[in-house]
C-alpha positions, 0 to 999 in steps of 0.5 A: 388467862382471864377473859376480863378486860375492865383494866385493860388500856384501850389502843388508839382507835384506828388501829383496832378498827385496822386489826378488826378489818383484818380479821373480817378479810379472813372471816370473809376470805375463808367464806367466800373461798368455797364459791371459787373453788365451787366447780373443782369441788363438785367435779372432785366429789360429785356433788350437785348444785342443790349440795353446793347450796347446802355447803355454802349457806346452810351447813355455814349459817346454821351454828353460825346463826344460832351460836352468835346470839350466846357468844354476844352474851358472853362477849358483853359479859367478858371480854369481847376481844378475847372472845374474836381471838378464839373465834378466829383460831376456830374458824380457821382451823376448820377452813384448813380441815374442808381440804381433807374432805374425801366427800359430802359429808366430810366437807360438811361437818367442815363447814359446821365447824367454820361457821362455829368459829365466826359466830364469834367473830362479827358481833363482838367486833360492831360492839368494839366499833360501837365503844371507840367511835362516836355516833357521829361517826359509827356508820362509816367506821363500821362501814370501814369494817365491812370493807372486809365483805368485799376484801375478804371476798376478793381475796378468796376468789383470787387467792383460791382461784389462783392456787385451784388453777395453779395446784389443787383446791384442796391446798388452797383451803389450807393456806387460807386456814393457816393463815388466820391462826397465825393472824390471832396472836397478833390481833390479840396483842392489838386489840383491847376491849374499851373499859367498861364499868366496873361495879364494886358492889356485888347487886351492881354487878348483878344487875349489869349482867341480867341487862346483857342477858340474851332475854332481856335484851331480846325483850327490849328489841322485841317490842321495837317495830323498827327491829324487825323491819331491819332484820327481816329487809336485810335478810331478805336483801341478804338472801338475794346478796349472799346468793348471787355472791357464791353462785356468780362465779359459777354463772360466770363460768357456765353461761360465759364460759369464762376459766377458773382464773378469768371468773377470779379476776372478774370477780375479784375486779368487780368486788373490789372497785363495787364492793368498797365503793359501796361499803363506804359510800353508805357509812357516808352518807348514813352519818351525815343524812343520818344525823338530821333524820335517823330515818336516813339509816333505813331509806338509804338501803331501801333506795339501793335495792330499788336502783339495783334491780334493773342493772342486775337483771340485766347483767343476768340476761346479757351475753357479752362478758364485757358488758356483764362487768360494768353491769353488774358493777353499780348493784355490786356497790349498791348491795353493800350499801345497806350495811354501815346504816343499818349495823348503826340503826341496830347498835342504836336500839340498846344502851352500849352495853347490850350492843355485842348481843342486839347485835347478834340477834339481828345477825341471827335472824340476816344470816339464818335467812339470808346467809343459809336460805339465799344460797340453797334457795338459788342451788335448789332452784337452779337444779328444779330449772335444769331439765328445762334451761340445761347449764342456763338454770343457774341464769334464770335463778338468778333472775327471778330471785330479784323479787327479793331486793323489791320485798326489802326495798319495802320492808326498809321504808317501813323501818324508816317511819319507826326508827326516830321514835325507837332510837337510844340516845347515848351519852358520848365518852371522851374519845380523845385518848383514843383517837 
């Protein structure tokens, strides 16, 4: 079948963004699965913390990073829904292999082949948010999709954890796995990519893919200042976020003493209430700041991870569970913050055509630092500290690494001077057939 969607009729907006939502909880779910299940894991197979990290950021971020900048091109060239359908079919099936693997290294090669799957599955889907929403709109629409950070999140501590504490670990991998590949037909079916030009001539066609070229459109960002600000802060938040994220249930565990099934409702509680309220509170706020000074899309993160340090140094330090929770719950809104603002910012730095790749090659530099530097750095460390703390070294990692939030605090600020003059303004289509 032909991945060519310029003829397909676009659905009714709101439920392509619920079916990309859906497919985001799964893209998330099957991420966040692993940190869960991290404890079982290492007493099965034996591996260390340092390991762990590997598996959780690294072995995940590594094609994850780099194949979504080539399948963003191909997406902007073909179809962008058809692109996801695959992607998710992937990923899922190598979320289902992680339950055979016998050790490190099998569970490795697992991992590199989900994170080949969901280089596709992220970038796409901004840009079909970005066609069916106006930009008056965009930043709590994306927003909206993001909830799947912290639903697919939730849903992976307390699915994962229940089925690890009732039955083996190994089984919940494959329920997770399954279940996205049953989900793709249907997603498929849903969602169809906003019609897009179609140039007769055969130079208009030409020029139309060289403007969605990897290189062009890397050349365009390249010279924009406020880019790289907002991909290097939110990389920097991320590493911070992606790494407190995996290791918080085995902080939970270690220096709470809290059970498998207690660390996933803890954390599944404190996703779900923070988590989505801070998803959309950013979408919120962002598009209405945002649309008297789109320097808004860059100060709002920068005052999220300024209030957050203290709260989560706190929730690190105290010994008291219950405290622990409501600590931890206000910068767990705040570290979703950043989201629905600065996805708008970047999608507002090309014409619509190039936004699948823009936006990929932001992912690529947030993910490849964030995502697989953040979680190793904060295992690695933990091991380094051991000696010293005993099972408190994961504690004490987590606490120095609050410097990060500071240095993208700082980064954001810088983003907010240069966005106004670097902004793309666009001419809105007629939403109303689908809305």
């Amino acid at each position: 079948m032909s991945m060519t969607a310029a003829r397909e009729t676009p659905r009714p907006r709101g439920l392509v963004l619920s079916m990309l939502l859906l497919v985001y909880i799964f893209n998330f779910l099957d991420r966040q699965i692993l940190a869960i299940l991290a404890p079982p894991i290492q007493a099965d197979l034996g591996l260390s913390d340092g390991q762990m990290g590997l598996l959780g950021g690294f072995a995940f971020a590594l094609l994850y990073s780099t194949l979504a900048v080539p399948l963003a091109s191909v997406a902007d060239r073909t179809s962008r829904s058809w692109v996801i359908t695959i992607s998710l079919v992937i990923w899922s099936g190598f979320t289902a292999l992680c339950g055979l693997a016998q050790g490190f290294w099998h569970i490795f090669l697992a991992r590199l082949g989900v994170g080949v799957g969901e280089a596709g599955g992220v970038a796409p889907s901004y840009a079909i948010i970005g066609d069916y929403f106006p930009s008056n709109k965009r930043a709590f629409a994306l927003a909206i999709y993001s909830m799947g950070i912290p639903l697919g999140s939730a849903a992976g501590v307390l699915v994962g954890g229940y089925i690890a504490a009732t039955v083996d670990w190994r089984l919940a991998f494959f329920v997770v796995g399954m279940a996205g590949v049953v989900l793709a037909p249907l997603f498929k079916y849903v969602v169809k990519d906003f019609p897009r030009a179609n140039p007769v001539d055969a130079a208009a066609r030409q020029t139309a893919s060289d403007n969605a070229s990897i290189g062009h459109v890397a050349r365009i960002l390249a010279k924009k200042p406020s880019f790289w600000f907002l991909a290097f802060g939110a990389a920097s938040g991320s590493m911070l976020g992606y790494g407190i994220l995996f290791w918080k249930p085995s902080l939970l565990q270690r220096s709470f003493g809290l059970s498998l099934l207690e660390t996933s409702y803890f954390l599944g509680a404190l996703m779900l209430i923070g988590g989505i309220s801070g998803v959309l509170a950013g979408g919120f706020l962002a598009d209405r700041l945002g649309q008297a000074n789109k320097a808004w899309y860059a100060r709002l993160p920068a005052l999220a991870y300024i209030v957050a340090v203290p709260l989560f140094s706190a929730a690190v330090l105290t010994d008291n569970v219950t405290l622990a929770f409501f600590l931890f719950l206000i910068p767990q809104a705040l570290a979703y913050i950043w989201l629905g603002p600065v996805l708008t910012a970047v999608q507002h730095l090309v014409i619509p055509a190039q936004r699948s790749t823009a936006s990929a090659l932001f992912l690529l530099i947030n993910n490849l630092l964030g995502l697989g530097g953040g979680i190793y750095a904060l295992g690695a460390v933990s091991d380094l500290l051991t000696p010293h703390f005993g099972t408190e070294a994961l504690r004490w990692s987590m606490l120095g690494s609050q410097l990060l939030y500071v240095i993208a605090a700082l980064l954001m600020v810088l983003a907010a001077r240069r966005l106004p003059g670097d902004w793309v303004a666009e001419v809105e289509p007629d939403m109303e057939k689908t809305a």
